[in-house]
N, C-alpha and C positions, 0 to 999 in steps of 0.2 A: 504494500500500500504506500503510495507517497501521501507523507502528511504537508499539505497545501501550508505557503507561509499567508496567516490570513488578514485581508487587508480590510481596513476601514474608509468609507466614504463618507468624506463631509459634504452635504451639499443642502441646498437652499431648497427656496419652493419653486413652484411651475411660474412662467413667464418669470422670468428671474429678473430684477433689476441691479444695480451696480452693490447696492450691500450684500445683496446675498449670493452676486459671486465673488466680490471682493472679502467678505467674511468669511468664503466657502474655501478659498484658496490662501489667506491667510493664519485660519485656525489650523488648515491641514498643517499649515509650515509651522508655526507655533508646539502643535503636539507631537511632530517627530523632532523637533530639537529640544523638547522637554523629553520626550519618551525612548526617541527612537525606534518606534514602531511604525508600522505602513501606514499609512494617511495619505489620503490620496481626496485631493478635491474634484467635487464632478457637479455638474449644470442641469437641470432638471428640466430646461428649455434651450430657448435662442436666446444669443442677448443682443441687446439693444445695443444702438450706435456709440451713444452715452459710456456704455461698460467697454465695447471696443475702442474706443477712442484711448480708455482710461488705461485700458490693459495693452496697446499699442503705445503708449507713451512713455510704460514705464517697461516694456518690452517684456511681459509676462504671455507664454501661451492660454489660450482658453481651458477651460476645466473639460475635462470626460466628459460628453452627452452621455445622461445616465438615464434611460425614460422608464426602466422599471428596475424594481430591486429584489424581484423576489427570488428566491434559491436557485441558482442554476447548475449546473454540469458540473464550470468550472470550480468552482466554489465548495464543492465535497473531496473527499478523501476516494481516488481510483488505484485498481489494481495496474501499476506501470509493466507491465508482460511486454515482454521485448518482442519485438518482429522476426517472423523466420524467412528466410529464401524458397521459393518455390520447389528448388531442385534437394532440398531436404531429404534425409530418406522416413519411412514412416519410423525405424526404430527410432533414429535422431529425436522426431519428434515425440515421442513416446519419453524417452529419457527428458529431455527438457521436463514436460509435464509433471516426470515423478520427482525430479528436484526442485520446482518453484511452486508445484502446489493447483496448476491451472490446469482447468479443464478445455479452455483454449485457447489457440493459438492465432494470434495474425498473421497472415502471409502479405510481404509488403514489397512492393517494387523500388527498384532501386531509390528512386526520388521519393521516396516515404508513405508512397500510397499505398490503399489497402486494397490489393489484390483478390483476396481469399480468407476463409478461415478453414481449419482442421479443427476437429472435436473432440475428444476422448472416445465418443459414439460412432467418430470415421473411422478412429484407426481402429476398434473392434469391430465393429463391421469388415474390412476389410481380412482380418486373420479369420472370423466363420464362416465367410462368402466362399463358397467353391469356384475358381477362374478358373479358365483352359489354361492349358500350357503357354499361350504367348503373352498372358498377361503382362509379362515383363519389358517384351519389348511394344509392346501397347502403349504401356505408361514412361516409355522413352528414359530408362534407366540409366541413370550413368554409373560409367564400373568405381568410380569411387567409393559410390554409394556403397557397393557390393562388395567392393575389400574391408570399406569401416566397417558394416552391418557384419560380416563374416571373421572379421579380424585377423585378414590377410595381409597379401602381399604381389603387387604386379612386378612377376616377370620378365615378358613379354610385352611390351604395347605401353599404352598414354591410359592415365584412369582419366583423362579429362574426354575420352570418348564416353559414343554411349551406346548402347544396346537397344537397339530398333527394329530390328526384323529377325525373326525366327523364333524359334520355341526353346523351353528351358526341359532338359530331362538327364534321368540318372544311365550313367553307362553301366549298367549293371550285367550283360551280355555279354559272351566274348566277342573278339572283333569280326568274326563274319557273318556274327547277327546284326551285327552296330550297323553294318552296311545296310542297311535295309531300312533303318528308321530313322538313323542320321542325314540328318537336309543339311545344304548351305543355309548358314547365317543362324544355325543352331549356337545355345551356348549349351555346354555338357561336362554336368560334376560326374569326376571318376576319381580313380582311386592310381597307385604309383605302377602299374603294370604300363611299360612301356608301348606294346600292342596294339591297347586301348585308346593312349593319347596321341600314338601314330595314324590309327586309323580316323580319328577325329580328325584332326587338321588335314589330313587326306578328302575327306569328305565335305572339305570348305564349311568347316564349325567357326562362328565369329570368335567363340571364345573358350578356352577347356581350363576348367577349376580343379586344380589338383588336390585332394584330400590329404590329413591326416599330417602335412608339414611336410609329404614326403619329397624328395630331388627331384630336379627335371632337369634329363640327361640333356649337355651340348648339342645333340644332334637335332632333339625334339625343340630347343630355345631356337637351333640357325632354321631349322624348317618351317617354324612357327612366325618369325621374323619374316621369312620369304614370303608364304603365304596369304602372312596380315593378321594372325591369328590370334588376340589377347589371350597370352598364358599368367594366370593366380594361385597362389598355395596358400590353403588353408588349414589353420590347426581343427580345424572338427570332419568329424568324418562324414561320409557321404550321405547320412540319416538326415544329421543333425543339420549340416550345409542344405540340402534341402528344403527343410523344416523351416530354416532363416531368410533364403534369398528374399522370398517375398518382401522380408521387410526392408530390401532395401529402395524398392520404389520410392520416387520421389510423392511426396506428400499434393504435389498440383493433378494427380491424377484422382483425387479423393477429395480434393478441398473444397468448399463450397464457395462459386463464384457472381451465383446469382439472387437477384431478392433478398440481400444481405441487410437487415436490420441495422439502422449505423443511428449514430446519436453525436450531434455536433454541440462543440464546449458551451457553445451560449442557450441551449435548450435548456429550457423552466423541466422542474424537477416535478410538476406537477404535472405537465405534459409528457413526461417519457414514463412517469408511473402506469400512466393510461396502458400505454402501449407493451410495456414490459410486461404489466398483467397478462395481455393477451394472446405472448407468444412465448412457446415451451423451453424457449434458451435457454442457459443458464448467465451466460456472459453476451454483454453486448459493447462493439467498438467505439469508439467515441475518437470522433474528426477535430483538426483545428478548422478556422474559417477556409484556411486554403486547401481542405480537403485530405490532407495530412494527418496520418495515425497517429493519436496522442494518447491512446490507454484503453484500458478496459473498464466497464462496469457491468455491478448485478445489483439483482434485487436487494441483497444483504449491504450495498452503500449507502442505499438509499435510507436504511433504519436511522443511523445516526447525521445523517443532515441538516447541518443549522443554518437560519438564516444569514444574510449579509450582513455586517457590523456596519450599522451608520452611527453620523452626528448629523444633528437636525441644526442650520442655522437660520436664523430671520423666519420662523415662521413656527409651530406650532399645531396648526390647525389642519384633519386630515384633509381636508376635501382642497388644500394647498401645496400637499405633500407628493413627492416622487410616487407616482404610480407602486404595488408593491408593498407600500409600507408596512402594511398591518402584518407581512411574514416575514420581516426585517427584524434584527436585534438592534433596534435605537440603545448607545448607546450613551447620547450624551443630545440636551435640546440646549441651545445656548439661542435667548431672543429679546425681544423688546416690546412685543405686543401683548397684546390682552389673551387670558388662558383660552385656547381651544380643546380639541376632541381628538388628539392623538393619544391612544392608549397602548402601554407600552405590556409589553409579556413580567417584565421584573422591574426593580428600582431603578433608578437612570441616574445621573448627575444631572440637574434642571435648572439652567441660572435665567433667568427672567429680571431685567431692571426696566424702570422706568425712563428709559434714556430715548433720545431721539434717532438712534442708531444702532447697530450690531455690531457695526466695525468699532463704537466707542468702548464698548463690552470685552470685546475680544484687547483691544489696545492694554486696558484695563488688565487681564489676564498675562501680558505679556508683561508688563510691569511687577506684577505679583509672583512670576516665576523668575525676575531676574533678568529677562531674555530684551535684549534693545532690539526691537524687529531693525531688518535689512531695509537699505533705501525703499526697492521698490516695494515691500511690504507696506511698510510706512504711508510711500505713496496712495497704495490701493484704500488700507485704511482710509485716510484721509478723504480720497476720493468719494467712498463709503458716506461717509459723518456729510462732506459737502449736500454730494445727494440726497440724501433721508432728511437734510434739514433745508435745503434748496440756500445753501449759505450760510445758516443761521435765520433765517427769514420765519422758519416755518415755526410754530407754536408745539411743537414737540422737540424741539432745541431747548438742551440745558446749559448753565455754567459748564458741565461735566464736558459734554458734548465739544464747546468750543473751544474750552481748554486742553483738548484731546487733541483736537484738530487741527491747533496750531502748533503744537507740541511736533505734532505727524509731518504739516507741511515742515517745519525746520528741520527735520531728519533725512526727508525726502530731496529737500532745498530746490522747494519751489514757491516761487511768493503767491499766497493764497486766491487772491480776487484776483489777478491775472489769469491764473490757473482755471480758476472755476468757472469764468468769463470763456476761456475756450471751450470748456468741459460742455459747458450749458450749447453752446452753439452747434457743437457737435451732434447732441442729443437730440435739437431742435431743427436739424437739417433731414427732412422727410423726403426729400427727391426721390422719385421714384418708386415708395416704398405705397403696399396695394392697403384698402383702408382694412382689411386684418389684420395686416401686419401692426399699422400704427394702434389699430382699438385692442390687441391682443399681448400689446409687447412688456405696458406692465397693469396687469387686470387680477385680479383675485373676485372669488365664489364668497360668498357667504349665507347664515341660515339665522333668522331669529322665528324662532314657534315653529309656525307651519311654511313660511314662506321664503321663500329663495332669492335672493338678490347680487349681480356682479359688477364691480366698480372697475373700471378702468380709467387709465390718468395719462397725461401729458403736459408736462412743462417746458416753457419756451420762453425765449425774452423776447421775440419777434409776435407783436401780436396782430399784423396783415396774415401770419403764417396761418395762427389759430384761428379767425375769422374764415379762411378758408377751408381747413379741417374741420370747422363747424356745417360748413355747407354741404360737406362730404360725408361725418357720419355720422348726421340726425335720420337720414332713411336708412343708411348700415345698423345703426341698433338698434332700430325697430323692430327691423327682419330677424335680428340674432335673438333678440328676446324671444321673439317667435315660435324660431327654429329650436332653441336651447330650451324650449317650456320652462322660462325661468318667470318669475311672478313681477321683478323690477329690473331693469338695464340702468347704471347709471355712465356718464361717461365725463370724465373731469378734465376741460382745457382750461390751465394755469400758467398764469400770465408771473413772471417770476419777479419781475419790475415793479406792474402794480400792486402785488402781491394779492390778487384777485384770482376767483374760478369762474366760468363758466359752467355750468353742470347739463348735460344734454340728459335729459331721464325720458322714461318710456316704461309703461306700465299705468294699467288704472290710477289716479288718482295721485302718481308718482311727484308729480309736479309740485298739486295743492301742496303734498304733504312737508315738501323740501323749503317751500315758502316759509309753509308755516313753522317749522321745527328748525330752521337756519336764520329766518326775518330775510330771506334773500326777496327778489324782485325778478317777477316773471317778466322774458323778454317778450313782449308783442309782436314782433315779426314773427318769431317762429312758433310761440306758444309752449315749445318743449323744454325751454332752454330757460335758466333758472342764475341769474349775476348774483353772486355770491362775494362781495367783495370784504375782506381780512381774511379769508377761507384756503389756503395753499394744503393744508394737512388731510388727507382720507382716511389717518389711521386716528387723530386726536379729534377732531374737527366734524369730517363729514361721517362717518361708521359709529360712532358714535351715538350721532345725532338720528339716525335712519332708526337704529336699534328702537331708538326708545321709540320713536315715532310709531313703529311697524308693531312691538308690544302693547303698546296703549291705542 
C-alpha cells in the first residue's frame, strides 16, 4: 500500500473575490512555514480582474481550481503493484503474485500504458485447461521463457528467439519411431541417448531439450548449429520438463485485453463504489489523466477512506462553500462574517472576528506566530483589507483593519492610495466581459425563513461605467431570478467616490421593501433601481438590512 502524503486545501467561497483568494493563498503560506505540512491554496471559482490584477503585480500564480472536494481516487491509500511485460512467462507471473501478495497483475506497455491484466483465475485456468500440442507455439513463446521456467541452459541458439510453429512432444520412442511423428519446427524433450537427439535435428525439430543435465556431444552442438536447431539442458527429467513447459508461455496469451474496468485518479469514490459493486473483480486499475498506470484498487481501500483536509476562509456558510463540503474534513474556518450553516463531522479551530476583512485576520495570525509575511504576501494581504473595505471607505472598516493595512503596504512598499487607485480601475475595466460574467463575478446565495435571496456587487470609481451596467443588467436579473426560482435578485452598482449604491432588485415587492428598510429613494426611470447613498457594504449595511426586512 502507498500511504499518500496528505494535503490540505485552503480555499474561499464560490465567485471568489480578492480576500478570499488572497486569504486562501496567504494562510496556505502562513501554515507551512509554521507547520510545514502540505497547504496548498485552491479557488472555488474564477476570479475577477481586481484579484488578477493584484496577483499579477505582485507576481503570484492563481490558486488550484478546486470545484468539488469530495473523496476521490487520488486521495486514499492504493495497492502500488508494479507493471509486468507482456512476454512474461505464466510461472514468472505466478511467483510475483506469491511474493507481493496480489491477485493481479498489470500488463503495461513500454510508455506506461495498461495493456492487459492476468489474474490468479488466468493462470489456473490455464494449468486445468486441456490444449493441443501446439499450444506453445500458439502463444509465441520465447525460449527464455523456457530455460527460466525449466531452469536450464541454451546450448545451441539465441533465447531471444521464439517458438512459433510446431508442436511440443516427448521422444519417448526409439528413433525409427521418432521418424514418423517428428515434423519440422517441432520442439522435443528427450533424454541423453545420442540416436534420439540425432534423429530430431535430422527431422528439422526447431528445438531439442535435453533432460536430466545430461552432455550434448560436439557432433550433435556442430549439426545443430548447421541446421538452426535450439539445443537446452535441463536438470529435470522428461516427466517433470513436461509437466512445466507450459508454464513458460508468455502471460499476453491469457491476459485480458478487452472491457477492462479502469478507474482514473480524479474519480469520486462515490462513483466507482457504484461500479465496483457490480463487477466480480477483485482488483481494479487506476489511470493518471494521461492515461498512464498508477496503481491498483479494491473494495477493501475503499473501507478506510477519508475525506479531503480543508481550511475554510472568508466564508462560513454552506450554500457558499466549495461544492463537496459536507464529505470534506474542515479543518480549520478562519472568517469575518456572520455564523452560517456549515456543519462540521468533529471540533474544528473556528476564528471569526468582527473585522472588515480576512486578510486583517490572517495578518493578525502571522504576527502571533512570529512569522513577518514575504513582500508579496504582505502585498496580497493588503490588497485583501483595500478590497473588503473599498479603502477604508466602507462601514465594516476598523482601526484594526487600517492599521493592518498600512503596516502590509510598508512591507510590501507600495504607497497605499496610489496602489489602490490602480487596483480599483483594474477591477472596474469591464470591456468585453458578457453581463454573467460581470453579475456573477462577486454574488453570494442567501436564506432567511422560507425565502431565498442573491446579492451580487460591483465597485467602480467610473460612474458613466455603472450607469451603463445599469442599463445592461436590470433585464439580466430579472431573467436569472427566474431561471434560478430564487424569491429576491439583488444586484449592487457602487460608486467608490461617492460612496453610494445603486441597488437593481427584482422580486415581488423587492423594491418597496429596500426603500423602506435602507430610507433609500426609488429611481423613476427604471422603477427597479433603489439610490442608496452612504451604503458601499453588502455584508454590514445591505444583508443585514434584507434579513430583518424579509423576517418581519
Amino acid at each position: 500500500m502507498e500511504q499518500q502524503e496528505r494535503r490540505t486545501v485552503v480555499i474561499g467561497h464560490k465567485n471568489p473575490d480578492t480576500d478570499s483568494i488572497c486569504s486562501a493563498i496567504s494562510y496556505a503560506s502562513l501554515k507551512k512555514a509554521a507547520s510545514g505540512g502540505r497547504y496548498v491554496p485552491g479557488r472555488a471559482g474564477s476570479i475577477s480582474r481586481e484579484t488578477k490584477f493584484v496577483l499579477d503585480y505582485f507576481g503570484m500564480p492563481e490558486p488550484e481550481l478546486i470545484r468539488d472536494v469530495r473523496t476521490q481516487v487520488k486521495d486514499i491509500e492504493i495497492r502500488k503493484t508494479a507493471g509486468v511485460d507482456r512476454n512474461i512467462s505464466l510461472k514468472k507471473a505466478w511467483n510475483i503474485m506469491q511474493e507481493t501478495g496480489a491477485v493481479t497483475l498489470p500488463v503495461l506497455k513500454e510508455n506506461g500504458t495498461l495493456e492487459g491484466l492476468i489474474t490468479v483465475g488466468d493462470i489456473t485456468k490455464s494449468y486445468m485447461n486441456v490444449y493441443d500440442s501446439s499450444i506453445m507455439s500458439k502463444a509465441n513463446t520465447q525460449y527464455a521463457n523456457i530455460v527460466e521456467t525449466l531452469e536450464g541452459l541454451i546450448i545451441i541458439g539465441s533465447e531471444d528467439n521464439y517458438f512459433n510453429q510446431g508442436k511440443v512432444l516427448i521422444a519417448a520412442a526409439n528413433p525409427d519411431m521418432m521418424e514418423y511423428y517428428i515434423e519440422p519446427h517441432d520442439l522435443v524433450i528427450l533424454g541423453n541417448r545420442y540416436e534420439s537427439q540425432l534423429c530430431a535435428i535430422e527431422m528439422e525439430a526447431d528445438c531439442i531439450i535435453v533432460c536430466e543435465g545430461a552432455a550434448v556431444s560436439m557432433t550433435i552442438r556442430k549439426l545443430a548449429q548447421e541446421r538452426g536447431c535450439t539445443v537446452m539442458t535441463t536438470p529435470y527429467d522428461a516427466f517433470t520438463a513436461a509437466r512445466l513447459i507450459n508454464q513458460s508461455m508468455p502471460i499476453s496469451y491469457f491476459m485480458k485485453t478487452e472491457n477492462l474496468v479502469t478507474f482514473v485518479r480524479d474519480d469520486y469514490i462515490e462513483d466507482i463504489r457504484e461500479v465496483m459493486a457490480s463487477k466480480r473483480y477483485r482488483d481494479f486499475p487506476v489511470l493518471d489523466k494521461e492515461g498512464k498506470y498508477w496503481g491498483m484498487i479494491s473494495r477493501r481501500n475503499l473501507l478506510g477512506a477519508r475525506g479531503k483536509q480543508v481550511i475554510l476562509v472568508d466564508h462560513n456558510e454552506k450554500s457558499q462553500a466549495v461544492d463537496g463540503v459536507e464529505s470534506a474534513e474542515i479543518q480549520e474556518i478562519i472568517d469575518h462574517h456572520k455564523l452560517g450553516t456549515i456543519e462540521t463531522i468533529s471540533p474544528v479551530f473556528f476564528r471569526n472576528q468582527p473585522l472588515g476583512c480576512t486578510g486583517t485576520i490572517i495578518y493578525q495570525m502571522y504576527q502571533e506566530a512570529g512569522i513577518r509575511p514575504e513582500r508579496e504576501i504582505a502585498g496580497l494581504l493588503c490588497s485583501a483589507i483595500i478590497s473588503d473595505t473599498l479603502l477604508f471607505r466602507s462601514p465594516t472598516c476598523t482601526a484594526v483593519d487600517k492599521q493592518a493595512a498600512l503596516e502590509l503596504a510598508e512591507i510590501a512598499g507600495i504607497q497605499i492610495e496610489k496602489y489602490a487607485s490602480e487596483m480599483f480601475a483594474a477591477a472596474s475595466d469591464l470591456k468585453g466581459k458578457t453581463e454573467a460574467e460581470i453579475f456573477y463575478q462577486d454574488f453570494k446565495r442567501f436564506s432567511a425563513g422560507k425565502k431565498t435571496f442573491g446579492v451580487g456587487q460591483i465597485s467602480s470609481v467610473n460612474a458613466d461605467e455603472l450607469d451603463e451596467l445599469k442599463e445592461r443588467l436590470i433585464p439580466y436579473a430579472r431573467r436569472e431570478r427566474e431561471d434560478k426560482g430564487m424569491d429576491m435578485m439583488f444586484f449592487m452598482l457602487t460608486n467608490i467616490l461617492t460612496e453610494s449604491t445603486d441597488l437593481i432588485c427584482e422580486g415581488q415587492g423587492s423594491e418597496q421593501m429596500v426603500v423602506s428598510a435602507l430610507h433609500g429613494t426609488l429611481d423613476e426611470k427604471y422603477g427597479t433601481v433603489v439610490h442608496l447613498p452612504g451604503v458601499v457594504s453588502r455584508k454590514k449595511q445591505l444583508i443585514p438590512a434584507i434579513m430583518l426586512a424579509v423576517q418581519n
